[in-house]
C-alpha distance (Angstrom), angle and dihedral (degrees) to the residues before:
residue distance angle dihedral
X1 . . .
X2 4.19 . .
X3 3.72 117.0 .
X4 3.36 121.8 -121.9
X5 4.30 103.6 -144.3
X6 3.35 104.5 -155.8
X7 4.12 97.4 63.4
X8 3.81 97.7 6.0
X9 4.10 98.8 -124.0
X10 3.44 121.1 150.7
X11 3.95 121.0 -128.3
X12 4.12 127.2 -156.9
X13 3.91 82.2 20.5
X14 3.87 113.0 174.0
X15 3.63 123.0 -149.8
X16 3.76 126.4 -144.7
X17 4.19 125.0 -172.2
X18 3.29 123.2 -122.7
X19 3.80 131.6 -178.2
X20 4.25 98.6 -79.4
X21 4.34 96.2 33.9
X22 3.67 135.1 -53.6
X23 4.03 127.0 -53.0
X24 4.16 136.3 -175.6
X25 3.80 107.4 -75.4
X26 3.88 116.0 -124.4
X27 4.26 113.4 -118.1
X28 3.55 89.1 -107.5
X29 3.67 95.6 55.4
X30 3.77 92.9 43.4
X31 3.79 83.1 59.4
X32 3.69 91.6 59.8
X33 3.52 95.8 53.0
X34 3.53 89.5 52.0
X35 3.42 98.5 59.1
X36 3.58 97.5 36.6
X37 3.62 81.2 69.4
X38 3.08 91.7 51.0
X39 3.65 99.8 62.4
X40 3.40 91.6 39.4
X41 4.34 88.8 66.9
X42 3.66 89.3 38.3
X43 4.06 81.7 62.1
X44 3.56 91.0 47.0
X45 4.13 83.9 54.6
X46 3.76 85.5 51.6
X47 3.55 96.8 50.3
X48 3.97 97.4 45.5
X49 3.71 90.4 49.8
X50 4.04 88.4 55.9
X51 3.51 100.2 44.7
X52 4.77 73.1 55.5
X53 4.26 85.4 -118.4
X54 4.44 92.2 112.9
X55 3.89 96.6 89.8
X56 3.70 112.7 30.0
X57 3.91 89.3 -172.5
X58 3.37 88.1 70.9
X59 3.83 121.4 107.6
X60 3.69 84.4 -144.3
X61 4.00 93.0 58.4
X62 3.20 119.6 142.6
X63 3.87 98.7 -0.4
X64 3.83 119.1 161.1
X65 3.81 133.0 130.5
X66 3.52 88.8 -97.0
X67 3.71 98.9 56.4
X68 3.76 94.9 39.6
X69 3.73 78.5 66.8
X70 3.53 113.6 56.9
X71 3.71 125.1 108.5
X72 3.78 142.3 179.4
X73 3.67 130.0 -126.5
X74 3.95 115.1 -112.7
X75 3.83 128.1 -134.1
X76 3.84 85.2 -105.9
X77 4.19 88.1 54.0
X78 4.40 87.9 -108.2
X79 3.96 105.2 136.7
X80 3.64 101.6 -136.0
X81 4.09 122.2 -162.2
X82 4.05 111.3 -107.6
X83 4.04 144.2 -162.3
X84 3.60 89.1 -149.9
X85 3.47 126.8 76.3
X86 4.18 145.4 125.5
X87 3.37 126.8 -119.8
X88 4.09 133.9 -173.5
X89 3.36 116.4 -144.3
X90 4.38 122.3 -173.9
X91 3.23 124.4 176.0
X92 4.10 137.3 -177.9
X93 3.56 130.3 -122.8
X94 3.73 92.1 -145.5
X95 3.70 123.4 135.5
X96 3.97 117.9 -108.9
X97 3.93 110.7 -72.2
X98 3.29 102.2 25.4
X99 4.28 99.8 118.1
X100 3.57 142.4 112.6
X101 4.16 111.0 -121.0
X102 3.91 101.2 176.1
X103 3.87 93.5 123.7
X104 3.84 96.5 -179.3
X105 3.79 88.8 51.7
X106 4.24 91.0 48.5
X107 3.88 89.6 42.4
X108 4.31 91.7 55.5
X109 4.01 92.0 33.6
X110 4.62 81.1 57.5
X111 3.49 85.8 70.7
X112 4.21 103.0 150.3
X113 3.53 92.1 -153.0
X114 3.67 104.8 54.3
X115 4.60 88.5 37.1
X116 3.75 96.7 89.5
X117 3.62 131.6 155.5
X118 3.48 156.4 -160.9
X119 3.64 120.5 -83.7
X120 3.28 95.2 41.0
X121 3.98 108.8 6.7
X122 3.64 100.1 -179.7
X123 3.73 88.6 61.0
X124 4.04 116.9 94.2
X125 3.77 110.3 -115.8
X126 4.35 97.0 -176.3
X127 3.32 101.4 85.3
X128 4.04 90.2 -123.2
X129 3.80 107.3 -152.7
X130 3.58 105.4 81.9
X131 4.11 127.2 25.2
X132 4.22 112.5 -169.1
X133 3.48 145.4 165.8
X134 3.46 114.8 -131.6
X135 4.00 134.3 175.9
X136 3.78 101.4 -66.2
X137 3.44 104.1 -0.9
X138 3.93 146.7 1.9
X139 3.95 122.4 -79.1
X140 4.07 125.8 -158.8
X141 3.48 113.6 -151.0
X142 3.93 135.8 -164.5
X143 3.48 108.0 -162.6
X144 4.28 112.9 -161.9
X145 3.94 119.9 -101.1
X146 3.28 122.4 -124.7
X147 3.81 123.6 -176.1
X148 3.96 81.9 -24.8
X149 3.86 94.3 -63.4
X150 3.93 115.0 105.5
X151 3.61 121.9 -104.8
X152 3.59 116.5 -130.3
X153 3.99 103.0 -162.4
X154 4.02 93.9 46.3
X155 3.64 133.4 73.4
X156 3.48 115.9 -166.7
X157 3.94 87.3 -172.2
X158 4.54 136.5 -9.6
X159 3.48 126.9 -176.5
X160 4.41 113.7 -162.3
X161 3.81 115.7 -160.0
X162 3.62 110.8 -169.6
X163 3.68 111.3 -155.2
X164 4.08 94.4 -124.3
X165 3.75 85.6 62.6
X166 3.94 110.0 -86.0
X167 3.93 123.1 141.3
X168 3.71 129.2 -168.3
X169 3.71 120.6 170.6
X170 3.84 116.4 179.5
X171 3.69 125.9 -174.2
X172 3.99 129.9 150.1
X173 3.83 111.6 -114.5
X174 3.59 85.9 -175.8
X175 4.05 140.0 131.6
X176 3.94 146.1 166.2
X177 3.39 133.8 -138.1
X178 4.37 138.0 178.6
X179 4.17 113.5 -105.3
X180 3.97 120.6 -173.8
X181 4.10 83.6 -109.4
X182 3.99 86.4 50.1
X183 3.89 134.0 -93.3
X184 3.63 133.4 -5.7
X185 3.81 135.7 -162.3
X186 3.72 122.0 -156.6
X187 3.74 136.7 -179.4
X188 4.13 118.9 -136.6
X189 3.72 103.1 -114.7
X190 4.02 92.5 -158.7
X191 3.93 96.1 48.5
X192 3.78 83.5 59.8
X193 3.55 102.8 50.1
X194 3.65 89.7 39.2
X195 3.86 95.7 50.7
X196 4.20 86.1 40.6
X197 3.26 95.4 50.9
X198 4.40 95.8 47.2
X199 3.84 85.0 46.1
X200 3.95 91.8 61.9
X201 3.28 82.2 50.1
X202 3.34 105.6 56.4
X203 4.28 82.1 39.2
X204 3.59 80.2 64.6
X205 3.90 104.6 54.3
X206 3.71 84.2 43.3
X207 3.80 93.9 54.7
X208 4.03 88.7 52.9
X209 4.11 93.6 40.9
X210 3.91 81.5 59.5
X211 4.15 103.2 30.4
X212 3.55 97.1 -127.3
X213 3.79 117.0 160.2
X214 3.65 94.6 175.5
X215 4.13 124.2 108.0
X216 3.72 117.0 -93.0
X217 4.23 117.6 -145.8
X218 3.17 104.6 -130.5
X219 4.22 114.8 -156.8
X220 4.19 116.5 -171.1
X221 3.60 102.4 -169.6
X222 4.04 120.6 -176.8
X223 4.19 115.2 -170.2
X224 3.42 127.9 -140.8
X225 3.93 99.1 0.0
X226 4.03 89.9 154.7
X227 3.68 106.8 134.5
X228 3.48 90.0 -10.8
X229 4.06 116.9 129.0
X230 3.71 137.4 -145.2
X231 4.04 123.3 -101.9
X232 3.65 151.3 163.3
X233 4.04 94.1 22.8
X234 3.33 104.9 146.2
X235 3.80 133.8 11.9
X236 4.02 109.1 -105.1
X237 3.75 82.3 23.8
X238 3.64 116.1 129.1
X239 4.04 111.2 -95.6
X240 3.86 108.6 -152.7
X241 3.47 97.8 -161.1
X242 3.83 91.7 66.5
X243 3.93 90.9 66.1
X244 3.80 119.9 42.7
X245 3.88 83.1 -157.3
X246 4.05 95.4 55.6
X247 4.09 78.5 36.6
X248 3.66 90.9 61.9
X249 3.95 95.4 49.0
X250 3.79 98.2 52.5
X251 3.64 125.4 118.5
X252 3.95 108.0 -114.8
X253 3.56 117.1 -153.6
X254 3.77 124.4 -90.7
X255 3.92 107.9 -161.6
X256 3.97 120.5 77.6
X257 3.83 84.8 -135.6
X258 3.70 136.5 -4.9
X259 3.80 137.2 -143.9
X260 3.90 133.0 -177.2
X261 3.55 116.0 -163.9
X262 4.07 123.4 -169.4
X263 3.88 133.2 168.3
X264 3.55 112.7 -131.9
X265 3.71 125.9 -158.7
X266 4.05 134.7 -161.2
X267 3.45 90.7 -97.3
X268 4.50 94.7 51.4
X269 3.81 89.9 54.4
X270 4.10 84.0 52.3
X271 3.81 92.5 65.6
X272 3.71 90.7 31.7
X273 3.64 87.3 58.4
X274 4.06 95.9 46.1
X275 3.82 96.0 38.7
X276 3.92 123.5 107.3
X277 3.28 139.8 -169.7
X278 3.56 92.6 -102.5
X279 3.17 81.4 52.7
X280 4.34 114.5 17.8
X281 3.96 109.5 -171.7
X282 3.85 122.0 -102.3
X283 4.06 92.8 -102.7
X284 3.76 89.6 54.4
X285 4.09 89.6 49.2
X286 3.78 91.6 48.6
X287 4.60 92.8 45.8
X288 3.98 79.3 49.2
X289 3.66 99.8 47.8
X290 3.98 90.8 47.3
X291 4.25 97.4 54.4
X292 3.50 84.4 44.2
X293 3.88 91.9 52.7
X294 3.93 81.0 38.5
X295 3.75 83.1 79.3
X296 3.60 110.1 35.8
X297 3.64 98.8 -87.7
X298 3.84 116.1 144.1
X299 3.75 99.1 -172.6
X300 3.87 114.8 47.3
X301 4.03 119.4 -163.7
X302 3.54 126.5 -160.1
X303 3.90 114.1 -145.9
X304 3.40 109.2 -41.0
X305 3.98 137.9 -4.4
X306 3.43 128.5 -107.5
């Protein structure tokens, strides 16, 4: 907003719309906006810290009936309650009110079969067992199987759409195997990116369903990674869990828990959207570089080497 004297332009100008097109904002206006936004992230704070994702030193990160939930499917097929999980988190920067509440119309619009995504678009993304209203949104839930009857304490999958906008999708991509020094628990590296990567997709349909051109905060949380390692991230990529020796040598996970946090603008869920896995998007590349430096690994791959 400085003048420059010897033509009189402005520079940093800021625009505001009023009712016949858009004109310079004053400094006191500007201001407003500011802290507007402002509030607005301090919200976003508020919300992350209910849903128990603020702190994720915390032994009570991530807690929530949804996550207490989750299980993982055994060699033998037996889904078997877990500590360790992932979760997605997304949320608007929208001010207070601005939502869509027409729960018949969200409930027919969660249709599994016609929610695809990129990598692997002919594979369902809405987990498709169990549609719901809930307060403030709709959830999809995937309870776990047992001797084909449905389990009602475990979730093998749920996916929460708030109807201002937010997404969370929580799932564990996790495993455990026998070492000569005793047993090991890993996390798939590829389910994650491929599950990551579908849920900004789906974040991405949901922005357009509801116009919103503001950023979302997007929080990847992974429980319970301590002395955990990383598997299965690419296809031709070696698999420690196959070799007690390569078993032996892998970097195990430091943190207690780990989260990722990235802002992402119209214009990032516009190459998420055309990205493939020929070719996966920058923001995709960077999330997958960062849970593979999550565990100690210097040099990330996407899906398969070349």
């Amino acid at each position: 907003m400085v003048t420059f004297k010897e033509d009189n332009r402005y520079y940093g100008r800021f625009y505001r719309r009023s009712n016949f097109g858009n004109r310079i904002a004053e400094e006191y206006e500007v201001r407003e906006m500011m802290e507007r936004a402002g509030r607005l992230y301090l919200g976003l704070e508020d919300e992350l810290g209910r849903r128990g994702y603020s702190d994720p030193l915390s032994a009570g990160f991530g807690k929530s009936p949804y996550n207490l939930r989750l299980a993982f499917r055994s060699p033998n097929g037996e889904y078997l309650g877990t500590s360790r999980w992932v979760s997605f988190l997304l949320l608007p920067t929208l001010p207070p009110g601005t939502a869509s509440a027409d729960r018949e119309d969200w409930l027919r619009w969660l249709d599994p079969n016609e929610r695809k995504y990129e990598p692997e678009p002919n594979e369902l993304y809405v987990p498709s067992a169990l549609r719901r209203p809930v307060l403030g949104g709709i959830a999809s839930l995937k309870p776990g199987l047992e001797d084909g009857e449905t389990s009602a304490n475990l979730l093998e999958a749920y996916l929460r759409v708030g109807f201002d906008g937010s997404v969370e999708y929580g799932f564990a991509p996790v495993g455990a195997t026998e070492s000569p020094e005793g047993p090991v628990s890993y996390f798939m590296g590829r389910k994650i990116l491929v599950r990551l990567w579908q849920t900004l997709g789906f974040a991405a349909e949901v922005r357009a369903r509801l116009s919103i051109a503001t950023p979302h905060l997007l929080s990847v949380n992974l429980k319970s990674m301590g002395g955990a390692i990383l598997t299965d991230f690419a296809k031709g990529w070696e698999n420690p869990t196959s070799d007690p020796r390569e078993l032996q040598r892998a970097l195990r996970c430091l943190e207690p828990n780990v989260q990722i946090r990235r802002e992402l603008r119209a214009e990032d869920f516009e190459e998420i959207s055309a990205g493939t896995a020929s070719e996966p998007p920058r923001q995709v590349r960077q999330l997958g570089s960062d849970v593979c430096f999550a565990f100690g690994i210097a040099e990330p791959v996407m899906f398969a080497r070349r």
